[in-house]
C-alpha positions, 0 to 999 in steps of 0.5 A: 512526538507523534501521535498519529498510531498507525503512523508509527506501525509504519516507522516501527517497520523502517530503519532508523531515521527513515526521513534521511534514507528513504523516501517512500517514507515521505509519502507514507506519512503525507498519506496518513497527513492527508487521512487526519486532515479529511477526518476532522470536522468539516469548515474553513480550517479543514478546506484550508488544510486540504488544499495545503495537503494537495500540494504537499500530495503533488510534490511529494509524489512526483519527487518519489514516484509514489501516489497513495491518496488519502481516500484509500483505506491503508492500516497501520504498518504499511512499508514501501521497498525500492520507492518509484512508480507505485500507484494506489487507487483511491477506493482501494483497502489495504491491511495491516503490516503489508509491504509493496515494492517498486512498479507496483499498481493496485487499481481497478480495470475499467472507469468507476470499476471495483477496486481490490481488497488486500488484507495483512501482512500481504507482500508485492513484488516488484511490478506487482499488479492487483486490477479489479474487485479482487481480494488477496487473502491475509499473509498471501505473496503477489510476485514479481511482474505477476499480473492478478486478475482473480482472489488470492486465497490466504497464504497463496503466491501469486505467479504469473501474467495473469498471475496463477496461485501456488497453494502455501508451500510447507516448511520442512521441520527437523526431526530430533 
């Protein structure tokens, strides 16, 4: 059984048996591992614990391709499309419910540099790249191979290297 709720957000977005088809699965959950081992209280057990969460961290992430450490703050729901070559930066935020697939690179721009702030239900294209103390507003679409160098407001599509917003596009409703 588990335990751990954000956890399960993020397997409530996958597939059944997840493990055995996917495994961007495998990191998600060695990162949510990794945040309840830094979050207990400091001693022995934990240093212990850490440095087992190291080396699960290290083959997990070159088998997949995926570097998410646990010092970023990640909500509940996180899904990975198309494992591979995602990497996101320790001091970064991420929302609820967002989905990221392949090539993408949430970070800062120079050493020790701001990181970006993604909030919910944010979607990344493949080889989505977010650099520097940006904010990507809530529901907002980074698209493929588009490079953001400036805040996204909510709703908006990014687009572009670097990227440019496109504003919420509006659905047309039949008319009885």
């Amino acid at each position: 059984m588990i335990r751990d709720p954000d956890f399960k957000a993020d397997l409530a977005r996958y597939p059944p048996r997840p493990f055995l088809r996917e495994q961007s699965i495998w990191a998600i959950y060695v990162y949510r591992l990794g945040r309840r081992v830094f979050n207990r209280k400091p001693g022995v057990s934990r240093a212990i614990q850490l440095k087992f969460y190291w080396l699960i961290f290290r083959i997990v992430e070159t088998l997949t391709g995926i570097s998410i450490p646990f010092e970023a703050r990640i909500g509940p729901g996180l899904r990975i499309h198309h494992f591979g070559n995602i990497f996101v930066h320790p001091n970064a935020i991420i929302g609820c419910n967002c989905t990221l697939r392949h090539g993408v690179t949430i970070g800062n721009r120079v050493e020790e540099g701001p990181c970006p702030v993604i909030e919910d239900n944010v979607e990344f294209g493949a080889y989505g790249h977010v650099l520097g103390g940006v904010r990507v507003g809530h529901d907002a679409k980074i698209g493929a191979l588009s490079l953001v160098l400036s805040d996204v407001p909510p709703g908006a599509t990014a687009l572009g290297n670097p990227a440019r917003n496109l504003p919420r596009l509006r659905t047309l409703e039949k008319k009885p």
